[in-house]
C-alpha positions as CSV (number, residue, x, y, z in Angstrom):
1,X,151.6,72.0,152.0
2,X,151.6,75.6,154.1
3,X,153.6,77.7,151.4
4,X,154.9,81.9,152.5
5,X,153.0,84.3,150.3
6,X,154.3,87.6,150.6
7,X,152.6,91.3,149.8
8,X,154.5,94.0,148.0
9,X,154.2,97.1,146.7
10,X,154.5,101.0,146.9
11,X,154.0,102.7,150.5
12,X,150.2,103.3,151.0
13,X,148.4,100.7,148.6
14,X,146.8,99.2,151.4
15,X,148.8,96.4,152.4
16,X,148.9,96.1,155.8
17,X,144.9,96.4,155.4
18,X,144.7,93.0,152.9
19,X,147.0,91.0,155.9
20,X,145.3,91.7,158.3
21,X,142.1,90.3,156.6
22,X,143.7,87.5,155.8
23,X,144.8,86.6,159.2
24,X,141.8,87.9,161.1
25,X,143.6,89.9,163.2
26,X,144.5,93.3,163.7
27,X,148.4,93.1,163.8
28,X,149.6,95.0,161.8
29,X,149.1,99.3,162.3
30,X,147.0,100.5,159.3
31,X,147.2,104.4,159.1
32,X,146.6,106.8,155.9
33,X,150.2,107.9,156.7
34,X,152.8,106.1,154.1
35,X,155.5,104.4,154.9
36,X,153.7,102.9,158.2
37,X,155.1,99.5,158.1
38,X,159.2,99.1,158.1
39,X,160.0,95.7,159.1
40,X,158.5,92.4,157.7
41,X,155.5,90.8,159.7
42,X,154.9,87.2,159.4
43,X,151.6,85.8,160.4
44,X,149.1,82.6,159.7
45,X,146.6,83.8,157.1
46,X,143.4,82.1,156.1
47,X,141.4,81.8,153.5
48,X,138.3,79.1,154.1
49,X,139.9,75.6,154.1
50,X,143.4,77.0,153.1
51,X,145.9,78.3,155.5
52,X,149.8,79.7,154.3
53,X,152.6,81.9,156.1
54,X,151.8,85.5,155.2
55,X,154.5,88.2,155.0
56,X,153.5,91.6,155.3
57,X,156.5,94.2,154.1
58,X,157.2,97.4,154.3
59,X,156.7,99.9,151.0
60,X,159.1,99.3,148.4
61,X,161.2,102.6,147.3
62,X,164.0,104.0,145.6
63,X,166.9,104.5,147.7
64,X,170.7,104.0,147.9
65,X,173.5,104.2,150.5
66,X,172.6,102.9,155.1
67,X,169.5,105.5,155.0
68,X,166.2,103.9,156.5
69,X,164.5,103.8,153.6
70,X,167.3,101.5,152.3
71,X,167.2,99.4,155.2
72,X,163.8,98.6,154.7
73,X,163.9,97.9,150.9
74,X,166.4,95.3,152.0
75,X,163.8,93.6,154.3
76,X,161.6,93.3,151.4
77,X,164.2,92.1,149.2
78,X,164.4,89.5,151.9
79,X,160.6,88.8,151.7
80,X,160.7,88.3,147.9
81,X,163.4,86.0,148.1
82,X,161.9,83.9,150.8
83,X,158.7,83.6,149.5
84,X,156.6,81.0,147.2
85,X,153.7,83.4,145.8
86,X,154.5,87.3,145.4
87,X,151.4,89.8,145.5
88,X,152.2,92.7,144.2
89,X,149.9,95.5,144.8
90,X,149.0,98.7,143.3
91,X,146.4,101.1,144.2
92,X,143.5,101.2,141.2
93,X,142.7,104.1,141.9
94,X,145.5,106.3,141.5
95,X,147.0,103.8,138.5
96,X,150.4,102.8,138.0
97,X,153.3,105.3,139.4
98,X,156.8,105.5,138.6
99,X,157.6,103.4,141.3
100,X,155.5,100.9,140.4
101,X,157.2,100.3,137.0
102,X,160.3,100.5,138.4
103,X,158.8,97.4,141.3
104,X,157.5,95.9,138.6
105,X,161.0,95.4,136.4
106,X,162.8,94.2,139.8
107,X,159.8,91.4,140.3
108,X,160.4,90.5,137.0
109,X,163.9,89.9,136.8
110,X,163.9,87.8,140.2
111,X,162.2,85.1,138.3
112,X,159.5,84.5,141.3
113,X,156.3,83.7,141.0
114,X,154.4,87.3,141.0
115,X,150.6,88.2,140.7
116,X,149.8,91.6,140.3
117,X,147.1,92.7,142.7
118,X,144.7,95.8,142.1
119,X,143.6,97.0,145.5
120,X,140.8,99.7,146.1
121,X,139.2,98.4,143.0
122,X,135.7,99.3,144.5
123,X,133.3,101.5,141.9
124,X,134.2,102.9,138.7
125,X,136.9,104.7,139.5
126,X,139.4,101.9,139.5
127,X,138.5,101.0,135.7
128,X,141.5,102.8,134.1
129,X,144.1,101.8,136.5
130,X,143.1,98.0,136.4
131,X,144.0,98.5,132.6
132,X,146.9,100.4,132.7
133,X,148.4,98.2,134.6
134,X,148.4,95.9,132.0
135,X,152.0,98.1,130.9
136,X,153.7,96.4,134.2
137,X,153.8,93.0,131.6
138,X,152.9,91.1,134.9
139,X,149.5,90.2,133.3
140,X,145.8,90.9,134.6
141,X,145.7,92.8,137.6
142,X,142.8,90.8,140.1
143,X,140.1,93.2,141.4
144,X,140.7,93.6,145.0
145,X,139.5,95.6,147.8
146,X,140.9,94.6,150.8
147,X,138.9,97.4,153.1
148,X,135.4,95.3,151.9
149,X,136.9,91.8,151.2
150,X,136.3,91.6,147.8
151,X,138.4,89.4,145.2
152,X,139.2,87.1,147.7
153,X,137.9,84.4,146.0
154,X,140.5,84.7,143.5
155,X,143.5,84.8,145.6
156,X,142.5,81.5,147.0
157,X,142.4,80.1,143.3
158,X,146.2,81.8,143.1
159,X,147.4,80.7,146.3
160,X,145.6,76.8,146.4
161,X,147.2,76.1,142.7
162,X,150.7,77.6,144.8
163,X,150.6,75.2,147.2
164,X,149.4,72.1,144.8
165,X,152.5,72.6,142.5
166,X,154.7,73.4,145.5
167,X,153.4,70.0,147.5
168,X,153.9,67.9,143.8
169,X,157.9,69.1,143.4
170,X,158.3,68.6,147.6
171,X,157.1,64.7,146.9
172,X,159.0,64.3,144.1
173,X,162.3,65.8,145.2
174,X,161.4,63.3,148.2
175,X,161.5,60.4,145.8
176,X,164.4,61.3,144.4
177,X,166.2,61.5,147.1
178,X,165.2,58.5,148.7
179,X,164.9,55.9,146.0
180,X,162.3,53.6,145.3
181,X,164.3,50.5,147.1
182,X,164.5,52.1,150.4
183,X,161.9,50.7,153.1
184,X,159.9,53.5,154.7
185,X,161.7,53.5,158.3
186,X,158.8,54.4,162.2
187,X,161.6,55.4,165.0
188,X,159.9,55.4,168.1
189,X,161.0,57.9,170.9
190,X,160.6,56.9,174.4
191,X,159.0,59.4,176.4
192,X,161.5,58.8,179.5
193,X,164.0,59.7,177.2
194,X,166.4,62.8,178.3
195,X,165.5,64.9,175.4
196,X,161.4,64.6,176.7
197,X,162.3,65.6,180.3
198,X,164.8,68.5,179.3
199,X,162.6,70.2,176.6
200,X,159.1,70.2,175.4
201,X,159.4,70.4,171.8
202,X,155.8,71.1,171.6
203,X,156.1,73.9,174.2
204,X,156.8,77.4,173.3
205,X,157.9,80.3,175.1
206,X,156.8,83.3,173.9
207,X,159.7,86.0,175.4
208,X,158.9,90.0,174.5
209,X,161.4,93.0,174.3
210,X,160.4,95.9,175.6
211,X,162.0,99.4,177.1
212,X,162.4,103.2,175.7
213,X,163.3,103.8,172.4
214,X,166.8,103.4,171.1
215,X,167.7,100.4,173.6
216,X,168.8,98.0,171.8
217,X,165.8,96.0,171.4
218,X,166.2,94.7,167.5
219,X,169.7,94.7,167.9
220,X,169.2,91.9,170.2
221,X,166.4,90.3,168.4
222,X,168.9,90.0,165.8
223,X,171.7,88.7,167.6
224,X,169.7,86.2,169.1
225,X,168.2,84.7,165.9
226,X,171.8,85.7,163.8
227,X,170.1,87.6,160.9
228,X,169.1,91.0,159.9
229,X,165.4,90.5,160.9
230,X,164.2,93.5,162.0
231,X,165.4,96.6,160.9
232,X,168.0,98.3,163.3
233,X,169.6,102.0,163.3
234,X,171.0,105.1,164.8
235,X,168.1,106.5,164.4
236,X,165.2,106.5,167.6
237,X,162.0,104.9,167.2
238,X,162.4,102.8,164.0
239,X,160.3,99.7,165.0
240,X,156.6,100.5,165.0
241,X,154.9,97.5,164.5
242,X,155.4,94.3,167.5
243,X,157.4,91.2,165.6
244,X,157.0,88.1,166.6
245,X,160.3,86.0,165.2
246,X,160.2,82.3,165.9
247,X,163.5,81.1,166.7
248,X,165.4,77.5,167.9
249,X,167.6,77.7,170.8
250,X,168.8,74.5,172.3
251,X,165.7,72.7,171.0
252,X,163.6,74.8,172.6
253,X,160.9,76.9,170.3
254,X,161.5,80.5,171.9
255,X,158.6,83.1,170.2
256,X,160.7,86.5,170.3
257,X,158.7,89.6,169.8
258,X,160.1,92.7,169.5
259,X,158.5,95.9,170.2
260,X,158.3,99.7,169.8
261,X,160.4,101.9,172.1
262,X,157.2,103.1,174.9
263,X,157.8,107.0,175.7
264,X,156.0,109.0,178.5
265,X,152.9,109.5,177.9
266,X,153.4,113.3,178.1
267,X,155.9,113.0,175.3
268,X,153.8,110.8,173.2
269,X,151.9,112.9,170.8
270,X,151.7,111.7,167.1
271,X,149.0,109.3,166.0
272,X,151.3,106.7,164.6
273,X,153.3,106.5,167.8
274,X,150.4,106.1,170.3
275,X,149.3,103.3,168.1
276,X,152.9,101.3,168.1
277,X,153.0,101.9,172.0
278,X,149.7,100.4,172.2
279,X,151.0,97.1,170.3
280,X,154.1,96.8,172.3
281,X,151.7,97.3,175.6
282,X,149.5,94.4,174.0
283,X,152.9,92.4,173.8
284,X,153.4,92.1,177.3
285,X,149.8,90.6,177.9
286,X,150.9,88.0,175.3
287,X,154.0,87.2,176.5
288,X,154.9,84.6,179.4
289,X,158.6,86.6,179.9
290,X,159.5,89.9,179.7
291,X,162.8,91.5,179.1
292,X,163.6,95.2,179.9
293,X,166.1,96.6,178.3
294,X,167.8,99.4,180.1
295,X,170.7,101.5,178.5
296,X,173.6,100.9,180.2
297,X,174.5,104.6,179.6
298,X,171.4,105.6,181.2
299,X,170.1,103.1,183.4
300,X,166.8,103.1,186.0
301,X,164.7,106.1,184.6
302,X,162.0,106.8,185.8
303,X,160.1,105.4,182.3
304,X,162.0,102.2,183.2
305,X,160.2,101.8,186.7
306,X,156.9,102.1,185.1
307,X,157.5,99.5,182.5
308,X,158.6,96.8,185.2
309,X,155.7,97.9,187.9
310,X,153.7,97.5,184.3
311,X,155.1,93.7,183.8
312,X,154.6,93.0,187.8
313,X,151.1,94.0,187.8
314,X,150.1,92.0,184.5
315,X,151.8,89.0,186.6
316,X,154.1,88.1,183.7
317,X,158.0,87.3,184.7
318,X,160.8,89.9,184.0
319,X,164.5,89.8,183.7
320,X,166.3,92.8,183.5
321,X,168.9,93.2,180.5
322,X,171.5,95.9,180.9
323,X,172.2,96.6,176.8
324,X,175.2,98.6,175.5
325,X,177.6,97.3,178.5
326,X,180.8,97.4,175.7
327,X,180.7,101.2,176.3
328,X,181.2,100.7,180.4
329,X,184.9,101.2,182.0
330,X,184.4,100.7,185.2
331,X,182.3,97.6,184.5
332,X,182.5,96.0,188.3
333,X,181.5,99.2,190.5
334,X,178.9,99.3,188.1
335,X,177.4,96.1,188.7
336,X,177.1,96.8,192.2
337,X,175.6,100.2,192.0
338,X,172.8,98.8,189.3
339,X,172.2,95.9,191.7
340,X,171.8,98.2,194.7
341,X,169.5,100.7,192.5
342,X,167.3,97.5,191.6
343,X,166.5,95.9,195.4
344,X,166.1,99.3,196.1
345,X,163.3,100.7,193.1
346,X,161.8,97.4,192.5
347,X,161.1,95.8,196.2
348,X,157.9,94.2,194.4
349,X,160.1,92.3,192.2
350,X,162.6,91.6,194.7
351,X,165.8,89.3,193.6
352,X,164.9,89.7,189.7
353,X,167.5,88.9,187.6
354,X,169.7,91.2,186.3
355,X,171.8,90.6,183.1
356,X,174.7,93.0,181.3
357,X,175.1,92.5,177.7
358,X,175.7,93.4,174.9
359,X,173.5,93.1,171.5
360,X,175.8,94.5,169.2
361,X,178.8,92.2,170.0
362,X,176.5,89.3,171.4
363,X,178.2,89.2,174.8
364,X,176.4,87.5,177.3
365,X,174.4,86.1,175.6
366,X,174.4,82.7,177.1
367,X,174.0,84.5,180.5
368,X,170.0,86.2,179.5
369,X,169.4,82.6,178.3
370,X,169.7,81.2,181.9
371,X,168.3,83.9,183.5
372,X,164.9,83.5,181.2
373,X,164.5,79.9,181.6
374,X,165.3,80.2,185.8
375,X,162.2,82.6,185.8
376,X,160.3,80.5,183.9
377,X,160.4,77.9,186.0
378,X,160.1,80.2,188.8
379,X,156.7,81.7,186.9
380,X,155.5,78.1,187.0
381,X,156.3,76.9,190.6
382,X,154.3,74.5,192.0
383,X,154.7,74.1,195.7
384,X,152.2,71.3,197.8
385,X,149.7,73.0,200.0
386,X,151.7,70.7,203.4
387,X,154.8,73.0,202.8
388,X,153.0,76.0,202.2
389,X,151.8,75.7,205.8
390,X,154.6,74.3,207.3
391,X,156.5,78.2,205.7
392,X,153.0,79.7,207.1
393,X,153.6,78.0,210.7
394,X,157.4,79.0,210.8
395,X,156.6,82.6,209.7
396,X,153.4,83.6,212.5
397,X,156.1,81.9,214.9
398,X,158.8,84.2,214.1
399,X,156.3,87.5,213.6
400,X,152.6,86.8,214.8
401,X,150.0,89.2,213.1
402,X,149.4,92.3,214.8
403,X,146.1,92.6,217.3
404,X,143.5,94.9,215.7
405,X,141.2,96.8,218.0
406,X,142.5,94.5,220.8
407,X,141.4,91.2,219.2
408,X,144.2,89.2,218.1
409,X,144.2,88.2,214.0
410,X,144.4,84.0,213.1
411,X,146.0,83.0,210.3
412,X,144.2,79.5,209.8
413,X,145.8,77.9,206.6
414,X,147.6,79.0,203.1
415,X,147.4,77.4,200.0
416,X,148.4,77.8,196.4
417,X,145.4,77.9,193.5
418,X,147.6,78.6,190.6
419,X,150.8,79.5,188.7
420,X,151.8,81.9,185.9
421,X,152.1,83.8,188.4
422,X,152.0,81.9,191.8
423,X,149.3,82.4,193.8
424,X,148.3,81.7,197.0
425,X,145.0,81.8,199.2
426,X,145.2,82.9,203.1
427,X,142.6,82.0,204.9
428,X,142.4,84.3,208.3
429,X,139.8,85.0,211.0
430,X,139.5,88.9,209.6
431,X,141.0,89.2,206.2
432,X,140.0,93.1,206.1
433,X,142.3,93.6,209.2
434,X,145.2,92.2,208.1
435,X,147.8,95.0,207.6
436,X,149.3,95.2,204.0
437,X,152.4,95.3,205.6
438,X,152.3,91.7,207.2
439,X,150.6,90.3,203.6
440,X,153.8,91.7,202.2
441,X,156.5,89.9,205.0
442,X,155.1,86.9,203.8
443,X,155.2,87.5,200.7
444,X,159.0,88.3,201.0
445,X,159.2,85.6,203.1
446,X,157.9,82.9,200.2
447,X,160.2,84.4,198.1
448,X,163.4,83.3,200.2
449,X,161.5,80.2,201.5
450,X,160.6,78.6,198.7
451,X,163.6,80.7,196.2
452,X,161.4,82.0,193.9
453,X,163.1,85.3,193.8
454,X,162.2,87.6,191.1
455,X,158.5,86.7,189.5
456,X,155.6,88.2,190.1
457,X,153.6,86.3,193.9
458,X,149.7,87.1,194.8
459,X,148.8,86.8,197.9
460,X,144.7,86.6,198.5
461,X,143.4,87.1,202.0
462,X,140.0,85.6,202.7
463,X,137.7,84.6,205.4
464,X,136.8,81.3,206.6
465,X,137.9,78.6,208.9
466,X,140.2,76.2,207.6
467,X,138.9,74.0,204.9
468,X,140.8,70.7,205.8
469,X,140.6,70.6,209.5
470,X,141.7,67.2,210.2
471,X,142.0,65.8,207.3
472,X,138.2,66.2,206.0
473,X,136.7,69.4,203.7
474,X,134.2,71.0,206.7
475,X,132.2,73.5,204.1
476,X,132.7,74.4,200.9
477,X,134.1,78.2,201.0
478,X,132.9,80.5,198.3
């Protein structure tokens, strides 16, 4: 059984270091700074033959009242709650703090199931905080050092004895609720049924959030998945690290990740942020759809262009989400102006969908739904090579190519070689010749065609006479 262990503790014990051993992955930032994590990261850890959910958190401290520092202790609060197996760590080195005894009452009172973890335990100088933490009442501390990978061993014991006890009360609660008398029932789905051709229940669709800082990026993570799962605030720049939140929405399995607000590069000048704008970067080359958030109050800057030229030339689909439209009067003119502003600074991305909402309130909700899953399947579009020259024939007709130093360009055939982004092969007499200017009419030109408006379209020129000339391959072209 895959049980959620969770890692707690103090700011700067070395947290973030232990899960991303455990998952093999850099994720999560690690920086000497504390207080680098803020929101709770969920990822797959590993240790040999057994594999869990593991929740990073951020570092647990005293605080009262809507401050930050508040918000945060809530997300671990959440974590502990949530989760089977509680590591709590403490650095060895420096020994147990104040605000580890006061951690160390909460865990105790919650009634979980807590180990206490000594990390940094390398050499001697860990000795006398291994022992002193004995005063938490949380039993031995295990010898850890999550920088080398040592005392990994005996988290596996902890965790494999976890996930025996939790599999043994899952079967018997099973038992229990079914009763020994009732016959063990196989439905069989038919895979022509409506649910298979609607959804892929095995296909997910991993959707990142990106734009400046103080968009309304969490906000909207949270609306969509209806809980406080990322912290959100007045205050710019919160999120650092790139959460992925898996989330249900009309059977579909939809991977959300939410990202740091991306700056100018001029203005970005701190070690910590360069590092979460590098994560949220890394989260559009993992991600299938994009959506940029613009603020309504402030639409179209100039950082705004960058990011969707950004998402255009890493081929990935983008829709356009107009956040904070609640604080809009003259909501109509608007529309129009922000249409007339996007055809006009995005011609690449020509007809991409363009969505007001709000995250706060959760209007239009339904509305960014449609438009993700109409460039999705405009992302994937596969269109049969017959009809792709049938558009190229109709196209040369209406605007032949150019003559280049008096010698007239042929366009001999078009096909497509891919999707995710669609692409397409032109084969042409002198593919150097060819104007970029005629490459791009047919690229707009596919877009009306064939209404794929909005996603990303390659277009590769080569050389070569057509490959099918009546009906039969004539040379392999390389």
């Amino acid at each position: 059984m895959k049980i959620t262990v969770a890692i707690v503790g103090r700011p700067n014990v070395g947290k973030s270091t232990l899960f991303n051993r455990l998952v093999g992955k850099r994720l999560a930032l690690v920086d000497d700074t504390p207080g680098v994590t803020r929101d709770r990261r969920e990822g797959d850890g590993r240790i040999g033959d057994l594999e869990f959910t593991l929740v990073d958190t951020a570092g647990y401290e005293q605080a009262r009242g809507d401050s930050l520092e508040s918000r945060m202790r809530r997300q671990t609060e959440t974590a502990i709650s949530e989760a089977d197996v509680i590591l709590f760590m403490i650095d060895a080195r420096a020994g147990i703090t104040p605000l580890d005894q006061a951690f160390g009452a909460l865990l105790r009172k919650s009634g979980a199931q807590v180990y206490l973890v000594g990390n940094k335990a390398e050499g001697r100088a860990a000795e006398a905080g291994l022992l002193d933490a004995f005063s938490l009442g949380l039993g031995e501390a295990i010898a850890l050092s999550a920088e080398h990978g040592t005392g990994i061993g005996e988290l596996y014991d902890i965790i494999a004895g976890a996930a025996r006890n939790a599999a043994q009360r899952e079967e018997e609660a099973r038992a229990d609720a079914a009763g020994d008398f009732l016959p063990l029932i196989n439905v069989d789905v038919e895979p022509g049924s409506e649910t298979f051709e609607r959804w892929n229940p095995n296909r997910h669709l991993n959707v990142a959030i990106i734009g400046r800082p103080n968009a309304g990026k969490s906000t909207l993570v949270n609306r969509l998945v209806g809980e406080e799962r990322v912290l959100t605030g007045p205050e710019a720049g919160i999120t650092r690290d790139s959460i992925m939140v898996e989330w249900e929405y009309e059977g579909r399995t939809i991977n959300l990740v939410d990202t740091a607000g991306i700056r100018r590069r001029a203005r970005v000048r701190q070690k910590l942020e360069k590092l979460a704008v590098a994560d949220a970067l890394r989260s559009i080359q993992y991600a299938e759809i994009v959506v940029l958030m613009l603020d309504a109050t402030q639409p179209f800057e100039k950082q705004d262009l960058q990011l969707a030229d950004l998402v255009e030339r890493e081929g990935r689909a983008l829709v356009i989400a107009v956040n904070k439209w609640d604080l809009v009067r003259d909501r109509k003119q608007r529309l129009e102006k922000l249409r007339e502003a996007c055809d006009r600074l995005l011609p690449q991305l020509r007809g991409i969908p363009l969505v007001t909402l709000s995250g706060l309130t959760g209007k239009n909700i339904p509305s960014l739904m449609k438009s993700i899953f109409e460039i999705e399947r405009n992302w994937n579009i596969r269109i049969p090579t017959s009809k792709v020259n049938r558009f190229l024939s109709l196209m040369v007709q209406a605007h032949p190519p150019p003559a280049v130093s008096g010698r007239r360009l042929k366009l001999r055939y078009m096909t497509q070689i891919k999707s995710r982004p669609p692409t397409f092969v032109l084969f042409c007499s002198r593919p150097d010749a060819l104007p970029t200017a005629y490459v791009r009419y047919l690229v707009n030109g596919m877009r009306e065609h064939f209404s794929i408006a909005g996603t990303p379209i390659r277009l590769w020129v080569r050389g070569g006479d057509n490959p099918y000339h009546d009906g039969r391959p004539k040379r392999k072209l390389g």
